[in-house]
N, C-alpha and C positions, 0 to 999 in steps of 0.2 A: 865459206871460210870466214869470210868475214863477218858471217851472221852470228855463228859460232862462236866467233873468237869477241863477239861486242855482250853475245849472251856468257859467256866465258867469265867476261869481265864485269858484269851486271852486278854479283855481291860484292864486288868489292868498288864498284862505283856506290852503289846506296850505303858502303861502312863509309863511305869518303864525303858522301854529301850527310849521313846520322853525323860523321863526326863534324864536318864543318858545321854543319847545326849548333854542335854543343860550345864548337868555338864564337858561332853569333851567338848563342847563349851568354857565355862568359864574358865575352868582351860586352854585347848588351849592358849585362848587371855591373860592370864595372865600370860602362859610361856613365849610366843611369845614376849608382853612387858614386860617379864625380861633379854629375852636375847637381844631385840633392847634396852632397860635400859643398858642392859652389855656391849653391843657394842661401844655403845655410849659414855659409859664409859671407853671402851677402847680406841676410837679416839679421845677422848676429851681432851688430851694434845696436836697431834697435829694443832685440831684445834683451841684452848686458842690459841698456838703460833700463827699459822695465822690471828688471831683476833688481838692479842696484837701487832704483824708487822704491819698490815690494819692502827689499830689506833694511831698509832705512827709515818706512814707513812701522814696519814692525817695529824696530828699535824707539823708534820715537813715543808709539803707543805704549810699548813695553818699557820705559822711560817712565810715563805720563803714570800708566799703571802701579806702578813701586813708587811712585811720587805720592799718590794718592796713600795708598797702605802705608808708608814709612811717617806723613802728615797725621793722620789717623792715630798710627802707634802714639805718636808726640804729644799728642792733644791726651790721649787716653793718661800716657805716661804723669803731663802734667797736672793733668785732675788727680790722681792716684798720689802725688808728690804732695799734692796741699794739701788734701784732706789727710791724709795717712800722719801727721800729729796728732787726728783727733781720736784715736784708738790709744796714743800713749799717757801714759801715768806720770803725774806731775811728782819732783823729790827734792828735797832740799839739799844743797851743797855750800858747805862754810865757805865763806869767804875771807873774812877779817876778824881783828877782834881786838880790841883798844883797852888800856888800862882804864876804870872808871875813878875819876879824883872821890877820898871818903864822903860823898855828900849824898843829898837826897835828890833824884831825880823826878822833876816837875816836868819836863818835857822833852820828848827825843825826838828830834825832825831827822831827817836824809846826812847823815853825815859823808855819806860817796859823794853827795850835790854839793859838798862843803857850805851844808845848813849845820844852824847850832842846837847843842847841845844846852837846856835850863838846866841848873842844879841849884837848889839852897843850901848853905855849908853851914857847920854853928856858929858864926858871927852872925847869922841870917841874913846876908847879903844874897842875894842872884848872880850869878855867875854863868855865863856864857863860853861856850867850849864850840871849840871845830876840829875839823880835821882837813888840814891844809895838804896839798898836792905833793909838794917836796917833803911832807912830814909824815906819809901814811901810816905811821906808825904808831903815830902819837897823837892822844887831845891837846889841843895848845888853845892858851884861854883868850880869848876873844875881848869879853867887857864885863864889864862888874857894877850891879846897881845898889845902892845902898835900903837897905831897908829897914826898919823898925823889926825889934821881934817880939812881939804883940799885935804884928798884924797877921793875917790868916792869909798861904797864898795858892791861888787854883790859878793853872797852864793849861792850855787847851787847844786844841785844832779844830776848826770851823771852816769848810769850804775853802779850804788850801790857803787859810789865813791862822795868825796864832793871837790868841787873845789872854790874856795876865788879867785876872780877877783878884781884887785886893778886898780886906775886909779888916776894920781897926775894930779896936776893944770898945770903941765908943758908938759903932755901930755904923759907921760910913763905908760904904761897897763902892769900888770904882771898878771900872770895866777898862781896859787897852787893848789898843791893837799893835801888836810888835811889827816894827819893817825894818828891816834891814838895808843898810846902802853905803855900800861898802863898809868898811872897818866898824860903822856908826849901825845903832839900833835905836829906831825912834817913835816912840812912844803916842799916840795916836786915839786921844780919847776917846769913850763911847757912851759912855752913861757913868756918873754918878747922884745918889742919893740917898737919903738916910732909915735904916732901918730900924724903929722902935723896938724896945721890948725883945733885945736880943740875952740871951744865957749869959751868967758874967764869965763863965769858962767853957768855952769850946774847943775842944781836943783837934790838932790840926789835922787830922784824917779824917775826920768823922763828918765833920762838913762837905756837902757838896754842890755841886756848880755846873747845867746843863746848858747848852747855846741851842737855840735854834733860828728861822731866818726872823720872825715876827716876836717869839717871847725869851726871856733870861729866867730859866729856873735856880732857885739858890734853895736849899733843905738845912736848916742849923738843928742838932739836934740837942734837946733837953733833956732832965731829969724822966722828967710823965708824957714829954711831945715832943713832936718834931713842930717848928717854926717854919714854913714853906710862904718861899712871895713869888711872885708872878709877875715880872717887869718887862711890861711892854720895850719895843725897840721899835716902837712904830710912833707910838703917842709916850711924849716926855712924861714925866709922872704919874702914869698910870701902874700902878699897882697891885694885885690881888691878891690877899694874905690868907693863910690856911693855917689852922692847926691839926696835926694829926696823932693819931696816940702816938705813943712808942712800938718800933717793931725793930726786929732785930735785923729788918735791912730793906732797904729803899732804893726804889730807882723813880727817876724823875724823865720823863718823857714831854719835853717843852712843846715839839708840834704839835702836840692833843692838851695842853695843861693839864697834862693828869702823871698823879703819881703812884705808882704802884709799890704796894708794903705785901713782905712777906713774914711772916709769924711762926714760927713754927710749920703745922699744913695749913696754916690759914691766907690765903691771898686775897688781898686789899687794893679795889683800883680807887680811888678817891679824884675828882676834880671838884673848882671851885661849886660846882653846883648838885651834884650828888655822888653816890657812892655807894658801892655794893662787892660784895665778899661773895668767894669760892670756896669748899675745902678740899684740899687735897687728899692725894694717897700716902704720901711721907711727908717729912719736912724738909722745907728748902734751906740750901749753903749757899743759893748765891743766884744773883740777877746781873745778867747782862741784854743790854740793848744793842739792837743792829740798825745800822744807820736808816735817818729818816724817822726813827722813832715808831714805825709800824707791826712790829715785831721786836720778842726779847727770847731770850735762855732765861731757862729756869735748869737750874743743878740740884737733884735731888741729893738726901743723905745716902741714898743707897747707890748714889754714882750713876744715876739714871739721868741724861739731859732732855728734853725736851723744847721744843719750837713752839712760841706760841702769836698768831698773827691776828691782829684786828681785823674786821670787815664791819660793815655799814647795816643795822640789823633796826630794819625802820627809823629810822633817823638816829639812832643811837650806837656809837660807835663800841663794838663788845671783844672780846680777845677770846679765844677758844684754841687750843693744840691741835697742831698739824701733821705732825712729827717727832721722832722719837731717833737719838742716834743709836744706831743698830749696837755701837759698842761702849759698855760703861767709861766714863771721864771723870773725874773731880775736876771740875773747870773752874779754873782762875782769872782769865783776860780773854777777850774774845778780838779780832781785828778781820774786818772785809776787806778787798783788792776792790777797789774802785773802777766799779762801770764793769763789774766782773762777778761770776757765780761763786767765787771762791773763797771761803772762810778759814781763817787758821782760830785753832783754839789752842791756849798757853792751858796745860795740868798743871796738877800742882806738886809734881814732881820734877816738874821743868820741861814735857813732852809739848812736842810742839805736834799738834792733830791735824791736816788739812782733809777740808770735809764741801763739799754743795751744798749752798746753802739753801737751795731751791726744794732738793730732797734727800738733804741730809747722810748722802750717800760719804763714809770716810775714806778719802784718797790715800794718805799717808800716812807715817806714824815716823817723826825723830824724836832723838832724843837731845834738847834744848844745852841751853846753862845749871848748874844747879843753884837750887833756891834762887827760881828767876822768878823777880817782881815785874816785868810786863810786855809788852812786845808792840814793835809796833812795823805795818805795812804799810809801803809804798811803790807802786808800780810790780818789778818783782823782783825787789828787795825787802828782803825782812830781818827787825832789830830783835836782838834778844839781850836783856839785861837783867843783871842783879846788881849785888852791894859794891861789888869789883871790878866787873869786866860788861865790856857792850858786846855780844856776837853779831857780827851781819853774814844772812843768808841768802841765797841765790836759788828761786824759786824757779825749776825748770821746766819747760813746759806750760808756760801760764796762760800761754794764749792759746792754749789747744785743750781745755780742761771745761768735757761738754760728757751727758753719759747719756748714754742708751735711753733711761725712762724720762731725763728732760726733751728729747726728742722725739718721743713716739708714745708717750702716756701720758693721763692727765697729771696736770703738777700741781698745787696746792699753793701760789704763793702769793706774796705777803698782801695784805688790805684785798683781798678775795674771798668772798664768801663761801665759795666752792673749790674742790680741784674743775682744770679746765685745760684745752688742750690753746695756747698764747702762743702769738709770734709779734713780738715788739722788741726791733732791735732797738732801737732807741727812745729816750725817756726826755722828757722835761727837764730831771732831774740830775747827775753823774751819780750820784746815790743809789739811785732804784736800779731793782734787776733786771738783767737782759732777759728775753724771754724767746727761746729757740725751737718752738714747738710746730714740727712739718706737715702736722695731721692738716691744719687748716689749708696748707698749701695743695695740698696733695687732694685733699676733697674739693678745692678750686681747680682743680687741672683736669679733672676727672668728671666733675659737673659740667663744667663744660665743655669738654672731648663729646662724652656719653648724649646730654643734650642735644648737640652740635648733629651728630650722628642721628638724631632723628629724625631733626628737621631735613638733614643730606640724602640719606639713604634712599627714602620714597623717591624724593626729587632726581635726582641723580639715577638710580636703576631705573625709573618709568621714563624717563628719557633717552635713556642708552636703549631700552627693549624697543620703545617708540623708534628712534630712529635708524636702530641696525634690524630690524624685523618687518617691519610696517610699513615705514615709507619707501618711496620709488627710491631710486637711485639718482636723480636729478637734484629732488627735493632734501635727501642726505646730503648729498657734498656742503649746501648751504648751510646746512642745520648745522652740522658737526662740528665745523671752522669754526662758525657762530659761538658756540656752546664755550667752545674752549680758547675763545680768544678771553673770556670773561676769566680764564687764569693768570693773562698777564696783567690785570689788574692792582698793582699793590696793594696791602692787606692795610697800611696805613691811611688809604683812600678808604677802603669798606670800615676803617674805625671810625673815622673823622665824622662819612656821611651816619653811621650809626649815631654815633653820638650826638650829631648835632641834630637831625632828622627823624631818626627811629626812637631815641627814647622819649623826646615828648608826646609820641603817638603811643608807643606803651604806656605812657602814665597816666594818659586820657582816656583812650580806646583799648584799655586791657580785656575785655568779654569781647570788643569786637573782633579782635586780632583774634581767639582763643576760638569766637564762633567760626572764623575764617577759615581756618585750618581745620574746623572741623563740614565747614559744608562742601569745602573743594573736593574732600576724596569721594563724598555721596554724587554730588554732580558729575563728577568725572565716570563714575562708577557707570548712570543713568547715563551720560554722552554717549559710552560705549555699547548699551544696549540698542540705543535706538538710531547707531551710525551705518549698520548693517541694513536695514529697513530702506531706510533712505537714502544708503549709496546705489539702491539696485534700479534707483529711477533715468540715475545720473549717467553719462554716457561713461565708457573707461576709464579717460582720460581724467573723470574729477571724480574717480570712485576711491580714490584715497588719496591724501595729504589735504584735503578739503576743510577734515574737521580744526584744523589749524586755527582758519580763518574764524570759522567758529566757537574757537575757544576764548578766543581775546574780547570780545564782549558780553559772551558768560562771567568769565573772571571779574572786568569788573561790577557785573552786576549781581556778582555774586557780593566780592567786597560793599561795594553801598550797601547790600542788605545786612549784610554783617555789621558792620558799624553803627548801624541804624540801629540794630534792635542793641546789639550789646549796649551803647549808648543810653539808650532808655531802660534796661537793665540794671545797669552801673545807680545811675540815679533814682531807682528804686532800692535796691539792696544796702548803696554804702551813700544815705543821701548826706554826711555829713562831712565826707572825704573818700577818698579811696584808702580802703583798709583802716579804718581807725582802730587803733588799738596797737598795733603791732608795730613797734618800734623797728623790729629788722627788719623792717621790709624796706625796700628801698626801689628807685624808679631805675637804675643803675643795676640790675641783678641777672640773674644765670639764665633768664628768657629773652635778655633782649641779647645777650653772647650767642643763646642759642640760632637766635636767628643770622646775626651779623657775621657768624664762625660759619654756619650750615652752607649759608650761599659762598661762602668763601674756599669751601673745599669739593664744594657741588662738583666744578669742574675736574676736578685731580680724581673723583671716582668715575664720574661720568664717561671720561676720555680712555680707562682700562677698560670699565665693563662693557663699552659699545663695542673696543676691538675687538674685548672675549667672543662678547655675541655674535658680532660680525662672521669672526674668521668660526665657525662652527662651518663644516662642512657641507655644500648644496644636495646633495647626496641622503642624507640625513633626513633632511626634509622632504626631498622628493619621496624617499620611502615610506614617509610618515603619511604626504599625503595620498600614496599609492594604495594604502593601508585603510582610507577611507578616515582617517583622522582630520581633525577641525584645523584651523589656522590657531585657535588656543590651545589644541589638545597637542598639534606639534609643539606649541610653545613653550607649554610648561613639563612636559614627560621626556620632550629632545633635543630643544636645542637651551633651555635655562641647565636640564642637567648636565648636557657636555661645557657648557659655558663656566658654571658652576666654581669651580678653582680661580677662572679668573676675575669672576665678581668678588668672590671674597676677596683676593688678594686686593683690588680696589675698595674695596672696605675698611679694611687694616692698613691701608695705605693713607688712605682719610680720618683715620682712629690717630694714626703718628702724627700727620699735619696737625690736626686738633690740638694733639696734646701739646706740639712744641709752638703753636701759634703763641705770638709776642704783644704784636701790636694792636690788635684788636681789643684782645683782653685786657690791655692796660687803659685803653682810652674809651672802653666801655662798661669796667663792671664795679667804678668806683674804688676799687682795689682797698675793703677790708676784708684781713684775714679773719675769716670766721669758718670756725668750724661746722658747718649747717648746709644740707641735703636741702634747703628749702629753695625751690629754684623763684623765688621774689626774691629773696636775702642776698646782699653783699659777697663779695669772694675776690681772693687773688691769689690769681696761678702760679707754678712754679717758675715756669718764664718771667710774668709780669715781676715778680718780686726778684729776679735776678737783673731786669734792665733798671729800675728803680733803686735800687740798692746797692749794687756792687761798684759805681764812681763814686760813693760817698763811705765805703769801707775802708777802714784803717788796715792796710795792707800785712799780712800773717797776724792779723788779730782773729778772736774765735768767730765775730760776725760775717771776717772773709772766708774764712775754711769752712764755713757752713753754708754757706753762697756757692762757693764752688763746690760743695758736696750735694747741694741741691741738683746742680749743672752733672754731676757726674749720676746720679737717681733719674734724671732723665738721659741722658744715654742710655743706661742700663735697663731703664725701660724700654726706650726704642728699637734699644738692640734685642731683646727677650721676645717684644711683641713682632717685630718683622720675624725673627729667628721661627716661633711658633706659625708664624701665617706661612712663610717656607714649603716648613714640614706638612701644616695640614695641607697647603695646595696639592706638595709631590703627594700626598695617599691620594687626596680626592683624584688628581688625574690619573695615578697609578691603576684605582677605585673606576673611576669611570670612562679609562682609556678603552674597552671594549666596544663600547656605546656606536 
């Protein structure tokens, strides 16, 4: 019974222990996640803090990140901001405009600066006018000088001074210089003395009166001649007297003593010692000179103007046409912007022209005063006057007024023999022309990158292949540190030792440097054939990194030999000097940058291409050598082509350092701008002429917005060339990701 009744009970004793099963099941899993709940609960402050670091570490990057980009934007922004005048068109806007008292105007100075106004009235007194602060409106006269009218009077501007030329019936010429001080004008002599054999009537226009800094030209003219004297302002009574025919119009050009006659087509340059004629193609209306005296206009009858500039044609100073303005003018008065490209021509319909005077290119075109006798500039303000009224004009845009072909083709200008591509911001003189030509920059920036890159590239890849392929792994650690600590070097250290060190050895030992560089790669070449031979004697341990030791007194004995002969070369070929003959050449040039740039960026390709080479797969190689392949045939077919992307990008990574190096270049290549591929010849790069030049820039004037247009040409190179090195990497590794 009771067997029975236990086996009776048997399914439902095993549903009672399945089901307590399923209850230690459940409660199990529900201890189990309370005590992973507990745990978790336990770790879970230090991982909040790890969490809260993470994301605060992101913020901070991501911060740093948009800091960088937003900097970037600002810098772009600003370069874009200064240069972006130099695309705009300069225009004339009225400003003022004065009653003129009925007289003749001898001279118009800055009347905005409250300078005066010459006038002779018909009691033939001088008379001085202003225009005072409280009286904008008005000329109010200032002082009045008495004068004879029988005497002849020329007003003039000379180097921001004003000089009063007087001339009596008796033949006495006095010369003054006018100052003003306060309310008072005084009077400031400079020369007088007497001139013979003067005309008994000379009509008061028709005489004229040139300054320059060394002679005083004066031109009276005659019935059959003109009278010309030549009065020093160096030596007291020196004198040079000329007679010339009659011509229907004359300009007198004191800094050459020569005066030019035009005739009908016939043009006449005469100076004290000879003399010689051109014919033209029409007849001339009219000569004007541009300051300095090195250049004039010539106005043809047909409205045709012309440019015509001296140069130096074997000792004899000759004038020949340069340019032509694209648009006919009857031209009346000519005036330059001082220290500036900018010429205004007065028509003679009262059109005021603004034109380059460099090449002649026309900016503008207004329309003036009518029947305006003459004009004059200052800064950028411009006068316009006739019988009645004085206009002043507001030249806008005057320090941003630069075109396309002064900057990027040859220019033609004045006392040059040739067009030629010029960069001289600055002159001797405020007179002469700025000269804003990039070509020389840009073929200094690029001579030396390209060169640089020569000398870098062997060096730099044969050491990256050497030391990530070759050597042990022992011997690399030391190497690599080694190599590229020579990057924290600064670049003003490798200019200094260049210049003080390196270039008296180029200017001595030129063939031997040039033999050197050519017998290390044959040696090196020869080291490599006969390193295999002779490591197989040597136990493992010195079957490679060996030739190291061996290289270091190959090299120099390779150098002594080098020096030796080129030395003894040098003195056979050039026994009178180095290079005679050749003016450009200079000890300061694009070979000795080339070296002093090469080692300078050795290390910034170096340090990419080893990694490239490095990290190339073991895998690779092992197949190569499975394959029955050499240790060069893996080299160059496996691991240079997976490498391949990342050499280059260290290539073009050392092509940008080049370009944007500063210090080097400045304190090794002499820094003149020439345009010349000739790697002896002089050069200055777009950096060196931006640390040079941009502290001594008149700030928003055209020599600073082309300073920073320079600055923003090289961004835009660096950005173009990395942007390009990019894209070929991703093909190349896209290209050779199979590998």
């Amino acid at each position: 019974m009771l067997g029975s009744a236990s086996g009776a009970n048997q399914p439902r004793v095993k549903q009672l222990v399945i089901r307590s099963g399923g209850l230690y099941n459940v409660a199990s899993s529900v201890l189990t996640g309370c005590f992973v709940q507990a745990e978790f609960q336990t770790a879970s402050p230090g991982l909040g803090r790890r969490l809260t670091r993470d994301r605060l570490a992101a913020r901070i990057i991501t911060f740093g990140g948009l800091t960088v980009l937003v900097t970037l934007a600002m810098l772009i922004w600003h370069l874009l901001y200064v240069t972006a005048p130099l695309v705009l068109s300069p225009s004339l806007t009225p400003k003022a405009v004065w009653q003129l008292p009925a007289q003749e105007v001898l001279l118009l100075e800055d009347l905005q600066q409250e300078r005066a106004l010459i006038t002779r009235g018909n009691d033939c007194q001088l008379a001085f006018f202003q225009v005072q602060a409280e009286q904008g409106a008005e000329l109010s006269p200032l002082k009045q000088l008495p004068l004879d009218c029988h005497t002849k009077v020329k007003a003039l501007h000379y180097h921001g001074g004003r000089y009063l030329t007087t001339l009596t019936s008796e033949g006495m010429l006095r010369m003054e210089r006018l100052t003003r001080v306060g309310e008072q004008v005084l009077r400031e002599p400079q020369l007088s003395l007497y001139l013979p054999e003067l005309p008994e009537k000379i009509p008061a226009n028709t005489w004229q009166v040139a300054l320059s800094e060394d002679w005083l030209g004066i031109a009276v003219p005659g019935q059959t001649h003109w009278q010309l004297y030549w009065v020093s302002r160096l030596q007291a009574g020196q004198v040079i007297k000329q007679s010339l025919p009659a011509s229907e119009h004359l300009l007198l050009l004191p800094s050459l003593t020569l005066a030019v006659q035009a005739n009908a087509a016939q043009l006449t340059f005469s100076s004290p010692t000879q003399s010689n004629s051109l014919t033209l193609s029409a007849p001339v209306q009219k000569l004007l000179s541009f300051p300095g005296d090195k250049a004039f206009l010539l106005g043809f009858a047909d409205d045709r103007v012309e440019k015509w500039s001296g140069f130096n044609d074997a000792g004899q100073f000759r004038f020949r046409p340069i340019y032509a303005l694209a648009k006919p003018l009857e031209v009346q008065a000519l005036q330059m912007a001082q220290g500036k490209d900018l010429g205004v021509l007065l028509g003679k319909q009262g059109e005021l022209w603004l034109f380059l005077s460099s090449t002649g290119e026309v900016l503008a075109k207004h329309q003036g005063v009518a029947n305006s006798k003459g004009i004059w500039l200052v800064d950028a303000r411009l006068y316009n006057w006739n019988e009645h009224d004085v206009q002043q004009w507001r030249i806008d845009n005057i320090s941003s007024i630069v075109s396309f072909e002064s900057l990027w083709q040859k220019v033609w200008y004045e006392g040059y023999a040739q067009p030629d591509y010029v960069w001289q911001s600055s002159a001797a003189e405020d007179i002469s022309q700025a000269k804003y030509s990039l070509v020389p920059l840009v073929i200094g920036s690029l001579k030396a990158a390209l060169l640089a890159l020569i000398i870098a590239i062997p060096l730099a890849v044969g050491a990256a292949i050497y030391t990530a392929y070759f050597v042990p792994a022992r011997l690399r650690n030391w190497l690599k540190p080694g190599i590229e600590l020579l990057e924290a070097v600064p670049s003003v250290v490798i200019g200094f030792i260049a210049a003080i060190w390196l270039i008296p050895i180029v200017e001595d030992y030129l063939l031997g440097m040039l033999l050197f560089l050519v017998f290390l790669p044959i040696s090196l070449l020869l080291l490599a054939l006969v390193q295999k031979p002779l490591s197989r004697g040597m136990s493992l341990r010195w079957q490679s990194g060996w030739e190291l030791l061996l290289m270091i007194p190959l090299v120099l004995f390779l150098a002594w030999l080098a020096f030796v002969l080129g030395g003894v070369a040098q003195d056979w070929l050039w026994p009178q000097g180095w290079f005679p003959g050749q003016d450009n050449h200079s000890s300061k040039n694009a070979l000795v940058v080339a070296l002093a740039l090469g080692i300078a960026i050795v290390p910034s390709i170096y340090s990419l291409a080893e990694d490239a080479i490095y990290e190339v797969p073991g895998h690779l190689r092992q197949a190569s050598f499975a394959l029955g392949a050499t240790r060069a045939q893996t080299l160059r077919r496996v691991v240079l082509v997976a490498a391949y992307p990342g050499i280059f990008s260290s290539i073009i990574l050392g092509l940008s350092r080049a370009f944007g190096e500063t210090m080097i270049v400045l304190m090794v290549t002499g820094n003149t701008p020439v345009a010349d591929w000739d790697v002896f010849a002089g050069m200055r790069s777009l950096t060196a002429n931006i640390a040079i030049e941009l502290p001594e820039s008149e700030v928003n004037s055209i020599h600073y917005r082309v300073l920073f247009f320079t600055a923003l040409l090289l961004f835009v190179f660096t950005f173009i060339i990395n942007t390009l090195a990019e894209l070929v990497r991703g093909r190349l590794r896209k290209h050779y990701q199979s590998v």
